[in-house]
BATOR-382241 format. One line per field, with one value per residue: y, x, z of N, C-alpha, C in turn; residue in one letter; residue number from 1. Coordinates in pm, whole numbers. Layout:
! residues N
n_c2	(Y,...)
n_c1	(X,...)
n_c3	(Z,...)
ca_c2	(Y,...)
ca_c1	(X,...)
ca_c3	(Z,...)
c_c2	(Y,...)
c_c1	(X,...)
c_c3	(Z,...)
residu	(A,...)
num	(NUM,...)
! end
This chain:
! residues 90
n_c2	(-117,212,589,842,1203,1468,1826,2191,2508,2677,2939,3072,3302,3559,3494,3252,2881,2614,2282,1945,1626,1270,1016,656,372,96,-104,-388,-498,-570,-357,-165,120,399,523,726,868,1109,1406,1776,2120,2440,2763,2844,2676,2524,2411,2272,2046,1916,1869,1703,1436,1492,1534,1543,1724,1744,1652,1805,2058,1987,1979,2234,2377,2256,2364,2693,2674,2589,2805,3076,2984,3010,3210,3551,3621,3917,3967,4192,4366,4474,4378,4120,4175,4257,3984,3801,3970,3870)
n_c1	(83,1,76,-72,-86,-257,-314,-455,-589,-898,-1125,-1285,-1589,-1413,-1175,-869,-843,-743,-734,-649,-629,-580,-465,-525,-273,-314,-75,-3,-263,-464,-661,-797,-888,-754,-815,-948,-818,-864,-925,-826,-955,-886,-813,-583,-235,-109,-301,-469,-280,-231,-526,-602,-451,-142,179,458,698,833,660,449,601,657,417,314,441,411,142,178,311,83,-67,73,60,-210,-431,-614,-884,-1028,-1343,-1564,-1829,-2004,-1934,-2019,-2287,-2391,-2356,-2574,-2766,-2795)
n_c3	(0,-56,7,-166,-213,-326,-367,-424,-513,-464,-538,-382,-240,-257,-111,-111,-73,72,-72,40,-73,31,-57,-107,-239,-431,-552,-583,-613,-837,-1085,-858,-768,-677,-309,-174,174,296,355,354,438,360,455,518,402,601,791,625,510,816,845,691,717,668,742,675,630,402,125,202,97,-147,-233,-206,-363,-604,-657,-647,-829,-1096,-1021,-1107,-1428,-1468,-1619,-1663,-1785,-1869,-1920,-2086,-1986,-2202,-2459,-2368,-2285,-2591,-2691,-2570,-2637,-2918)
ca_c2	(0,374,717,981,1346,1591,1988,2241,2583,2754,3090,3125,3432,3595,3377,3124,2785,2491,2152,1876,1478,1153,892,496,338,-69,-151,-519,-534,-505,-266,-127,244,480,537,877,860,1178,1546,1889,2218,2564,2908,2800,2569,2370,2330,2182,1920,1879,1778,1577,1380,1509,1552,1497,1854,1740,1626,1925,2110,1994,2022,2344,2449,2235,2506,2787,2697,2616,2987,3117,2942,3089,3337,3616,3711,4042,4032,4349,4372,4535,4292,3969,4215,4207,3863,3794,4041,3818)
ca_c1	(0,106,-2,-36,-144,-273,-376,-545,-647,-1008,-1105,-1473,-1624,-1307,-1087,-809,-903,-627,-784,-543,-655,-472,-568,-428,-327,-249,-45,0,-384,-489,-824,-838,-866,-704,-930,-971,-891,-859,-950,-875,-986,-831,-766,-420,-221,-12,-430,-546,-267,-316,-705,-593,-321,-36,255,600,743,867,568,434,689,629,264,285,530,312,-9,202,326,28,-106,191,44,-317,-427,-721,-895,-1114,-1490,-1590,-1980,-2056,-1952,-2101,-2423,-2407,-2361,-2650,-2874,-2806)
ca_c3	(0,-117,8,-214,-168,-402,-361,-498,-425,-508,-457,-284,-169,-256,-62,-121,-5,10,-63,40,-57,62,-125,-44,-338,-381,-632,-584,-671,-1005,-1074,-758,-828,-533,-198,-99,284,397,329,416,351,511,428,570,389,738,849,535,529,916,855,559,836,627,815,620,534,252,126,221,51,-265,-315,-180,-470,-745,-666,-679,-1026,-1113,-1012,-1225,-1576,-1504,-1724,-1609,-1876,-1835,-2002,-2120,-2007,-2292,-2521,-2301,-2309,-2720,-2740,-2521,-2710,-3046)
c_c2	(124,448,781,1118,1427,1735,2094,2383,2608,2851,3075,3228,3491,3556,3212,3026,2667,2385,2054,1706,1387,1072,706,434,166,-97,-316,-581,-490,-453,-198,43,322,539,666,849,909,1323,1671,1966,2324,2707,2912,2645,2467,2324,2250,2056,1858,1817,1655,1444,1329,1600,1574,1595,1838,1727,1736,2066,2144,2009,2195,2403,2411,2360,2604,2822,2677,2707,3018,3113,3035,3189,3399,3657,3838,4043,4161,4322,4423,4429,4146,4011,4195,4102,3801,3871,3957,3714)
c_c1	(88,16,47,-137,-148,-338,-367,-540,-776,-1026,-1268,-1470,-1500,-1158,-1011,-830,-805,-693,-644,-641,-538,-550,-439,-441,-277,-240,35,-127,-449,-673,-890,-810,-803,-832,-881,-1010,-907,-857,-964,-901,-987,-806,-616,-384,-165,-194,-489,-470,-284,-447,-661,-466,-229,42,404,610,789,754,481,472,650,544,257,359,475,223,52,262,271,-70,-54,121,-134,-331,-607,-738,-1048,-1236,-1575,-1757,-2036,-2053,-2029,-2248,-2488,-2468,-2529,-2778,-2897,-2893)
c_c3	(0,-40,-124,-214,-295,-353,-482,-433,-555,-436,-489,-199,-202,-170,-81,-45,-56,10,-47,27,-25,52,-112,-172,-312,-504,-705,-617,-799,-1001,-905,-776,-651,-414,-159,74,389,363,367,318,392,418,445,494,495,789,792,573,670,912,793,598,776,673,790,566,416,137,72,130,-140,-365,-314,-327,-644,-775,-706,-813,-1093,-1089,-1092,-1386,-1554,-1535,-1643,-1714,-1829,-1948,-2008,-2126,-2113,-2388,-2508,-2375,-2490,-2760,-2666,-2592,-2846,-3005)
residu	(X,X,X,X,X,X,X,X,X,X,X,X,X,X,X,X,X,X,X,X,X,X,X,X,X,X,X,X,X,X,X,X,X,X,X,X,X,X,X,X,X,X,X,X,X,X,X,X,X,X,X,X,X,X,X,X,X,X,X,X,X,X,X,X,X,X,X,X,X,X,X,X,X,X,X,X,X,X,X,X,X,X,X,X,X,X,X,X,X,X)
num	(1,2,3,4,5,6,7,8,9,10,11,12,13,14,15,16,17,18,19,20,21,22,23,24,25,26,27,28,29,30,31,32,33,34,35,36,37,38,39,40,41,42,43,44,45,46,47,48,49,50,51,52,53,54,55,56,57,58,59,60,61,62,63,64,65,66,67,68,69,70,71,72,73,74,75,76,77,78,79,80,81,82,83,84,85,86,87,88,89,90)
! end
């Protein structure tokens, strides 16, 4: 049996929100898809993985540095109400 951890952030109500999963995987069993078996979810990333009872700074470390380079590649694009309103009028 494996751990592995993935995160995330979303932004609700105008606030960053860290999702952290730990999912158990078993790769001595064939078709057994990974078990989700443990989930946080914090405004703080050390509380998310805390809920999510991830503990190993390294670990830690490295998700934390995945999100923020994926922040980096997102693009904002700006909709010009006027034009939405157009398109909506057609």
């Amino acid at each position: 049996m494996e751990a592995k951890y993935t995160a995330y952030t979303k932004v609700l109500e105008n606030k960053t929100f860290y999702f952290v999963k730990k999912f158990s995987i078993f790769p001595e069993v064939e078709n057994i898809p990974p078990i989700l078996e443990a989930y946080g979810m914090h405004t703080d990333f050390e509380k998310a993985c805390a809920i999510a009872l991830l503990n190993d700074p390294a670990i830690k470390k490295q998700l934390l540095s995945e999100i923020e380079g994926n922040n980096q590649l997102a693009k904002v694009v700006n909709l010009n109400s006027e034009i939405v309103n157009k398109k909506r009028a057609q």
